[in-house]
C-alpha positions in Angstrom: 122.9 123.5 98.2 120.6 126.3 99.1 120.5 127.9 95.7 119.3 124.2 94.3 116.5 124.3 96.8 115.5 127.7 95.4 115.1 126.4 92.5 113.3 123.4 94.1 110.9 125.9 95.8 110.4 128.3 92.9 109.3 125.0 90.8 107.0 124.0 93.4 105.2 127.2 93.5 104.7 127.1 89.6 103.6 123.1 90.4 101.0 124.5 92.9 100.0 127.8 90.3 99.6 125.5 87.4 97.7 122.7 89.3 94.5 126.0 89.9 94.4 126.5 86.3 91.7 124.9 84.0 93.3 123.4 81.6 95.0 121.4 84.4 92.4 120.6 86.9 89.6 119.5 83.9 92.2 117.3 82.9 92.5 114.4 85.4 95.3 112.6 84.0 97.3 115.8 83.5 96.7 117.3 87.2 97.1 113.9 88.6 100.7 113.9 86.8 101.2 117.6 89.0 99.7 116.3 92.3 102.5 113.2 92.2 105.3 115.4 91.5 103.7 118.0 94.0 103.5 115.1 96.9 107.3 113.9 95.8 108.7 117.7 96.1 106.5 118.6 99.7 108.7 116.6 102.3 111.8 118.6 100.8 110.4 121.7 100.4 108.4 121.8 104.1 112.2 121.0 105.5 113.8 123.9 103.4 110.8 126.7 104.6 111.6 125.7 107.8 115.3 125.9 107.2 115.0 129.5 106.0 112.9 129.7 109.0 115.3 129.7 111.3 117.9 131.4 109.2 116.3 133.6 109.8 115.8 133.7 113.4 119.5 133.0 113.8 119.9 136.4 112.1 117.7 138.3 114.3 119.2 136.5 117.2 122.7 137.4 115.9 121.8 141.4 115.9 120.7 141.5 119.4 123.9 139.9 121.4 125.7 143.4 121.2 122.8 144.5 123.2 123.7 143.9 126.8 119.8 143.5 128.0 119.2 141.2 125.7 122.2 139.2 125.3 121.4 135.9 127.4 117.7 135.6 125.1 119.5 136.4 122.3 122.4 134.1 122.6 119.5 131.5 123.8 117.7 131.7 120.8 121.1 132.0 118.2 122.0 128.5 119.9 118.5 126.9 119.1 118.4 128.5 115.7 121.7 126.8 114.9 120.8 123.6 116.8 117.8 123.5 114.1 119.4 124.0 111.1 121.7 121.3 112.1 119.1 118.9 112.2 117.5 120.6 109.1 120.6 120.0 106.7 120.9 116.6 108.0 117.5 116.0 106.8 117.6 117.8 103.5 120.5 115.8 102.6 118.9 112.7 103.1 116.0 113.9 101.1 118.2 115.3 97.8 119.2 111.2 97.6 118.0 109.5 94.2 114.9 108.3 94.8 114.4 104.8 95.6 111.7 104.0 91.9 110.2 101.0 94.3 109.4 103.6 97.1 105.9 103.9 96.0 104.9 100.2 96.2 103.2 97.9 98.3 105.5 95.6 100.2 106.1 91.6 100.9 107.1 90.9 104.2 108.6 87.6 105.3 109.3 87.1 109.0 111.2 83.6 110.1 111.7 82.6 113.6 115.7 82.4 114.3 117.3 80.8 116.8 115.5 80.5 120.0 113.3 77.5 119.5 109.5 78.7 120.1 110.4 81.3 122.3 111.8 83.1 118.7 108.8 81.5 117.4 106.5 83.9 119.9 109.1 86.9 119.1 108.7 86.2 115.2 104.6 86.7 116.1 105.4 89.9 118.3 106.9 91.0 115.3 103.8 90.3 113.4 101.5 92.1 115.2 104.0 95.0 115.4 103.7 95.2 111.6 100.1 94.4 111.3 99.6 97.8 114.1 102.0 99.8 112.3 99.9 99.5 108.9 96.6 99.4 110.4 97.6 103.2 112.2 98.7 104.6 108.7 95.5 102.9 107.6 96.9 100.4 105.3 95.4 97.0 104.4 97.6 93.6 105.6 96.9 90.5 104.0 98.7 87.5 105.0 99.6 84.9 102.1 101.8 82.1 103.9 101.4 81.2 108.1 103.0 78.4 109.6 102.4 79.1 113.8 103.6 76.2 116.3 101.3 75.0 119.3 101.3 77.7 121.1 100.8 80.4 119.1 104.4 81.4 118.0 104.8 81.6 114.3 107.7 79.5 112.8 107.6 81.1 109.0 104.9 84.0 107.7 104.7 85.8 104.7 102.4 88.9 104.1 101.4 92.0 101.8 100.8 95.5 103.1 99.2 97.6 100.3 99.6 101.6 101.0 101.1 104.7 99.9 104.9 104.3 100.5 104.5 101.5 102.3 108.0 100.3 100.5 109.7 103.7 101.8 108.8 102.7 105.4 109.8 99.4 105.8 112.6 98.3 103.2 114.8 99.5 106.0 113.3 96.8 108.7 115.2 93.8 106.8 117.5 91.9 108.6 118.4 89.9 112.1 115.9 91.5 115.1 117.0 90.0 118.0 115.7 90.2 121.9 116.3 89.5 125.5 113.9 88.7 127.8 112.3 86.3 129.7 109.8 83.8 127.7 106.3 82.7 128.3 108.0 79.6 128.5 110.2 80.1 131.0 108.8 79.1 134.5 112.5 80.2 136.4 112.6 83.5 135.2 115.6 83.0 133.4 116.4 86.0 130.4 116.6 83.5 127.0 118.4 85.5 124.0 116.1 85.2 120.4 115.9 86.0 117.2 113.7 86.2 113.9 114.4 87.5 110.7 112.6 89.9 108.7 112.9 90.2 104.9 111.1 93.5 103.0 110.4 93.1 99.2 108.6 95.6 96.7 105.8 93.8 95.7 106.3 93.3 92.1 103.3 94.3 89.1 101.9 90.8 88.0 103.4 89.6 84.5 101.0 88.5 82.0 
């Protein structure tokens, strides 16, 4: 694995050399081809730097625990070293999976209160505004394109668009059952109600003519 993200590295570094030259930059079509692949290879190669990082570290750790003086801050820093790289190869390996080709897109997000009655009606808005803060922090635009709400301000059905950069890698992971406890703005005893709403995450498709 570490001699593929070498190879990675190495080919970013000729990304980055190639992307100062002129042919490259007075060609916008051509250097924005490098800055895609460039922005696609970063996430991987940050994680790998930092990988060999502490490799290295772990090393120099490693060299000073025959030293009796400075065997406990040697043996501290060899455990966090390792405890890093742990965490480091998880991460690379997620990151070497095929790419997902909808990643990229914008995203349609359906949200349908469950069982629950309004009190999953109020969750399914919770869950709205959750979205809608989510996108508006990674400054993306939300635009809603189907709301049914109930009386009180629960929302039985709503459909909406976020448009941002990787706004598909971020969320296509939130479909499915979301479910709560708690006690509802209903409830005048106080009494925990169980609810849920369900959340369905599409790649917004390019229009067909």
């Amino acid at each position: 694995m570490l001699e593929k993200l070498k190879q990675i590295d190495e080919k970013y570094k000729d990304i980055e050399r190639r992307m100062g030259l002129p042919e490259y930059y007075s060609d916008p079509e051509a250097f924005a081809k490098l800055a895609k692949e460039q922005k696609e290879l970063s996430p991987l190669v940050e994680a790998y730097r930092e990988y060999v990082r502490w490799e290295n570290d772990l090393h120099a750790a490693r060299e000073l625990l025959s030293d009796p003086e400075m065997k406990q801050m040697a043996q501290e820093e060899y455990d966090s070293a390792k405890v890093q790289m742990e965490r480091l190869e998880e991460k690379i390996r997620l990151l070497l999976l095929p790419r997902d080709p909808n990643d990229d897109r914008n995203v349609v997000v359906e949200i349908r209160g469950g069982v629950g009655g309004e009190e999953s009606a109020l969750f399914a808005a919770s869950l709205y505004r959750m979205y809608a803060m989510y996108a508006e922090a990674r400054k993306w635009k939300t635009e809603i394109a189907n709301l049914n709400e109930t009386e009180l301000g629960g929302i039985k059905e709503i459909s909406f668009i976020i448009e941002g950069d990787g706004a598909y890698s971020r969320l296509k992971f939130e479909s499915g059952v979301h479910r709560v406890q708690r006690v509802p703005e209903t409830e005048a005893g106080g009494r925990i109600h169980a609810s849920a709403a369900t959340v369905a995450v599409l790649p917004e498709m390019d229009a067909v003519d």
